[in-house]
KOLSE-392240 format. One line per 8 residues: their letters; for each residue z, x, y of N, C-alpha, C. Coordinates in steps of 0.05 Angstrom, whole numbers, plus 5000, padded with zeros to 4 digits. Atoms other than C-alpha are relative to their C-alpha. Layout:
BEGIN
a	Z,X,Y,Z,X,Y,Z,X,Y  ...
//
This chain:
BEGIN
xxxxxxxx	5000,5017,4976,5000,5000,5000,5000,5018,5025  5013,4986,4983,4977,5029,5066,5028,4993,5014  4994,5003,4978,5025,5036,5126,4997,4996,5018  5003,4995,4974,5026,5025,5196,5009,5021,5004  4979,4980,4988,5035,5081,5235,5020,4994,5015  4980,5002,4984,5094,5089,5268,4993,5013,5038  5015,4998,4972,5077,5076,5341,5035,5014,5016  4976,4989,4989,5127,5113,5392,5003,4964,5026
xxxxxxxx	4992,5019,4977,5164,5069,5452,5017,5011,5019  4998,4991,4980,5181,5086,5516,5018,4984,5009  4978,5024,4999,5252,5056,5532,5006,5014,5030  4997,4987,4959,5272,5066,5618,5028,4972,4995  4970,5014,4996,5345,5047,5622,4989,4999,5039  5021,5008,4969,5311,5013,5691,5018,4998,5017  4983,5002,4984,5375,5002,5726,5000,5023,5028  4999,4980,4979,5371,5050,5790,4975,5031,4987
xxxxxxxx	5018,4974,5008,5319,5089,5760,4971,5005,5026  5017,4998,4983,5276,5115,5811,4959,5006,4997  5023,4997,5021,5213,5133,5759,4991,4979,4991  5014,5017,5010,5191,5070,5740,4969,5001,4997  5030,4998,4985,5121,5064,5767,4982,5029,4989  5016,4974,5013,5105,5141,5744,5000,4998,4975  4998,5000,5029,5131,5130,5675,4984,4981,4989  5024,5024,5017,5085,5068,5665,4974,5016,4998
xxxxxxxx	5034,4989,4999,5024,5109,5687,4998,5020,4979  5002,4979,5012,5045,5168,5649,4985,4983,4967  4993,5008,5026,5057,5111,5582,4972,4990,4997  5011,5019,5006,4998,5073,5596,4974,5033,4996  5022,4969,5009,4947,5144,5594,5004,5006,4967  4999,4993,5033,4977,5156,5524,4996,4977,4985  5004,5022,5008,4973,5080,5506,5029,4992,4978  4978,5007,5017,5048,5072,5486,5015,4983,5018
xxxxxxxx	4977,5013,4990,5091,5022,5490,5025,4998,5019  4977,4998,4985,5145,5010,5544,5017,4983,5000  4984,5022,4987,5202,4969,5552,5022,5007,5017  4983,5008,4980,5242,4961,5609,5025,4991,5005  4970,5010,5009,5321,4952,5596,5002,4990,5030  4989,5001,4967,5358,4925,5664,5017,4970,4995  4991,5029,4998,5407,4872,5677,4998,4978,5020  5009,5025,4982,5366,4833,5723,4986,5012,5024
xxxxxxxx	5006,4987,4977,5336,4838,5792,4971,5017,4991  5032,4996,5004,5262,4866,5767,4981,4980,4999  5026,5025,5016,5195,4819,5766,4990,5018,4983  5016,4991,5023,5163,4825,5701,4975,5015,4997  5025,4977,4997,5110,4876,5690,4975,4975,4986  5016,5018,5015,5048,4831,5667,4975,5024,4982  5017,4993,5017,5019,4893,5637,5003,4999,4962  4988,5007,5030,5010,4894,5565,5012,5015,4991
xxxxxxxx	4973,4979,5011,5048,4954,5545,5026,4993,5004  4969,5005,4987,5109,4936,5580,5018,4970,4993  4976,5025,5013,5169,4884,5560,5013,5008,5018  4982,5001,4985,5214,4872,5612,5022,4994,4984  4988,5020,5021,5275,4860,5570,5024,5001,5022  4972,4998,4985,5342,4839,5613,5020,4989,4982  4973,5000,5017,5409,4842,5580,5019,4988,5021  4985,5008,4989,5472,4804,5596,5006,5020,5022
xxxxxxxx	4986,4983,4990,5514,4828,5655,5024,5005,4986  4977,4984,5011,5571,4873,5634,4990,5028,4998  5005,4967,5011,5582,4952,5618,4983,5003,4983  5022,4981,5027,5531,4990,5586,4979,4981,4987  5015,5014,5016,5501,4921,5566,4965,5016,4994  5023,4990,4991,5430,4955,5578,5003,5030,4981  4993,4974,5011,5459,5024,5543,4997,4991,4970  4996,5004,5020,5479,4987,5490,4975,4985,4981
xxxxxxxx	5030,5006,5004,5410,4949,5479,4982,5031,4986  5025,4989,4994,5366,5006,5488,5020,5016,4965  4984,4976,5034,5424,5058,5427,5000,4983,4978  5000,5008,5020,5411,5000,5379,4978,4999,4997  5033,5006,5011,5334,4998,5375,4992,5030,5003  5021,4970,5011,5310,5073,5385,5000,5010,4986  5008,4990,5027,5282,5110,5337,4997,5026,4997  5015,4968,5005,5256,5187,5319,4972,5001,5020
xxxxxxxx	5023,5001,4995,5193,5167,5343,4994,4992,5033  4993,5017,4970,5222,5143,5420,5010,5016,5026  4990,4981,4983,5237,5173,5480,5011,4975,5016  4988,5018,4988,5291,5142,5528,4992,5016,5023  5001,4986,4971,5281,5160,5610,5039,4989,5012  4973,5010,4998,5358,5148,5635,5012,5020,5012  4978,4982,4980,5413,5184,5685,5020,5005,4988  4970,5011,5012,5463,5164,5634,5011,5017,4979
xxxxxxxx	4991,4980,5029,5499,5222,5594,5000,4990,4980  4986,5011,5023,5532,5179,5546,4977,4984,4982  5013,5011,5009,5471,5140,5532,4982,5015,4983  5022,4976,5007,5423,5201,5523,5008,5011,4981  4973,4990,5026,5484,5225,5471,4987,4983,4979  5004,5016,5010,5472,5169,5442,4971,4992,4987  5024,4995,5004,5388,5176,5441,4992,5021,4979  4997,4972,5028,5398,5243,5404,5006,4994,4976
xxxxxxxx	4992,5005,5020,5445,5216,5360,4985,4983,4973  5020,5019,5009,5393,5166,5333,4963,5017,4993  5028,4982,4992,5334,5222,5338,4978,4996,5019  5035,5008,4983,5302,5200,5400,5005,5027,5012  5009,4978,4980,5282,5246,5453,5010,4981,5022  4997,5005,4975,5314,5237,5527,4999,5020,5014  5008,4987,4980,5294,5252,5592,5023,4988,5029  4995,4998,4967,5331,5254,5666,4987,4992,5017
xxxxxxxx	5027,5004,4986,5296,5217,5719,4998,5026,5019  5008,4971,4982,5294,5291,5753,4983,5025,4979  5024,4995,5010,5247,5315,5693,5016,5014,4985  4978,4970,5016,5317,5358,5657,4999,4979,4973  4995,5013,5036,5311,5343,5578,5027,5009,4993  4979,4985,5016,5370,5329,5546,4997,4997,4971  5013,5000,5024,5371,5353,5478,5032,5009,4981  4978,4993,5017,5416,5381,5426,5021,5010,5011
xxxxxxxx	4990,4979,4991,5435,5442,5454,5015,5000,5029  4981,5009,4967,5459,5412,5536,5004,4976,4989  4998,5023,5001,5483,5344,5510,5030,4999,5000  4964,4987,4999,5559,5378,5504,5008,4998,5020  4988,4986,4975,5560,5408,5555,4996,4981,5021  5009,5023,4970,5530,5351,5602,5024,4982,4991  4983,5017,5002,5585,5306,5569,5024,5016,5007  4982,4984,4994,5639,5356,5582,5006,4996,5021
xxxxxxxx	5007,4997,4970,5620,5361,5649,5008,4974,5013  4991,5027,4999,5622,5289,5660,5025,4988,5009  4968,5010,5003,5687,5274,5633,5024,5017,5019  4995,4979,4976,5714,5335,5681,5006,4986,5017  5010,5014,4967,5686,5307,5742,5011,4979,5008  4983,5009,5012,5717,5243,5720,5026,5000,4999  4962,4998,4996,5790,5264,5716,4998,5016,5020  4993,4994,4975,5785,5301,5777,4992,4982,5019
xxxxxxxx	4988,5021,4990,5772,5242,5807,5007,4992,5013  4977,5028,5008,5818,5195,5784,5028,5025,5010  4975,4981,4999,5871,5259,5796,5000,4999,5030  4995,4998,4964,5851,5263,5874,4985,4992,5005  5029,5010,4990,5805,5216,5897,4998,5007,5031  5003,4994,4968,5817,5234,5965,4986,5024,5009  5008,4979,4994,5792,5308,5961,4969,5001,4986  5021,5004,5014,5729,5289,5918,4981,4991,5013
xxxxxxxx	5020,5012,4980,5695,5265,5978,4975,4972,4990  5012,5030,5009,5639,5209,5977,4979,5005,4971  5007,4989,5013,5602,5200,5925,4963,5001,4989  5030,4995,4995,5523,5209,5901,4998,5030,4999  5002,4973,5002,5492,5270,5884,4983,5000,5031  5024,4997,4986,5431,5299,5923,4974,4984,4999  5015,5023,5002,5377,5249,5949,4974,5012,4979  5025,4991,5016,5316,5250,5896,4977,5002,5018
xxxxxxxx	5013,4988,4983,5261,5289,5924,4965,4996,4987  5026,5003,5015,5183,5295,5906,5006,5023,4986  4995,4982,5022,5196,5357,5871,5021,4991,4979  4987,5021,5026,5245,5312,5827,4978,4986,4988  5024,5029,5009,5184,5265,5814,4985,5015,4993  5022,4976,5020,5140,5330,5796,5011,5001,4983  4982,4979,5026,5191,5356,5746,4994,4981,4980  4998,5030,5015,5198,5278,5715,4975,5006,4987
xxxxxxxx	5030,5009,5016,5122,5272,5711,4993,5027,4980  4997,4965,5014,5113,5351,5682,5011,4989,4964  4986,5001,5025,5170,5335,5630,4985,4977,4991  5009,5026,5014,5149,5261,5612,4974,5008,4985  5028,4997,5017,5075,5283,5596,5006,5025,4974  5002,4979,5021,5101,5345,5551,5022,4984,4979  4984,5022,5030,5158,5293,5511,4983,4986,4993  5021,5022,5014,5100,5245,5500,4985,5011,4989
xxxxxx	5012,4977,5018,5058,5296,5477,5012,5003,4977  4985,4986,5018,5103,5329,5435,5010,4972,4977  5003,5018,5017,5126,5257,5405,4971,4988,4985  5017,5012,5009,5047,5239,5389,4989,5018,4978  5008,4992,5019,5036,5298,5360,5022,5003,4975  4982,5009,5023,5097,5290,5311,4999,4990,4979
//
């Protein structure tokens, strides 16, 4: 009995993600699938690759969506340590919307870091100043597109 192949999918934890729009063009050039996690607040993409899918409101609802369906064959786009942990753990491939793969080898250390940052805090919130990193830049949106086309790659030829 013949198989299907196993097609890849392109999961964008869409919540504040600033890559949308590049990651479709990148998905729709390779002809893979995308869906669109978010808990609301997007209009629906009417292309055909793309599934808008919205999840209840609550924590992680959107996290927790996207770490029960990916696969080996999937790449997540996402800001979200814990989630991207969670992408590995499952054998996908994740990406940073600033183009940084996380992978085996920084997925420690990015959670480490985290949880750090995190109790210092909650220990002095007053000296921790406001918060937000650095604003995303076009050389953030090069790096994204750069990385995105070499993980989709690298998943097609797999």
């Amino acid at each position: 009995m013949l198989r299907a192949p196993v097609m890849s999918i392109l999961y964008i934890d869409a919540d504040a993600c600033p890559v949308k729009a590049e990651a479709l063009k990148v998905a729709e050039r390779h002809r893979i699938a995308v869906k669109i996690v978010c808990n609301g607040g997007l209009r629906p993409s009417a292309h055909p690759l793309v599934e808008t899918v919205i999840v209840p409101e609550g924590p992680d609802a959107a996290d927790d969506w996207i770490a029960e369906r990916i696969g080996p064959k999937d790449l997540c786009v996402t800001g979200d340590i814990p989630l991207a942990a969670r992408c590995l753990e499952r054998g996908a491939r994740a990406l940073r919307h600033n183009g940084e793969v996380f992978n085996t080898a920084n997925i420690g250390t990015q959670l480490a870091m985290r949880d750090l940052m995190a109790d210092l805090r909650a220990a002095n919130p007053l000296e921790m100043g406001g918060g937000g990193g650095s604003a995303f830049s076009r050389a953030d949106r090069s790096r994204f597109l750069d990385a995105l086309e070499r993980e989709l790659r690298a998943l097609l030829r797999s």
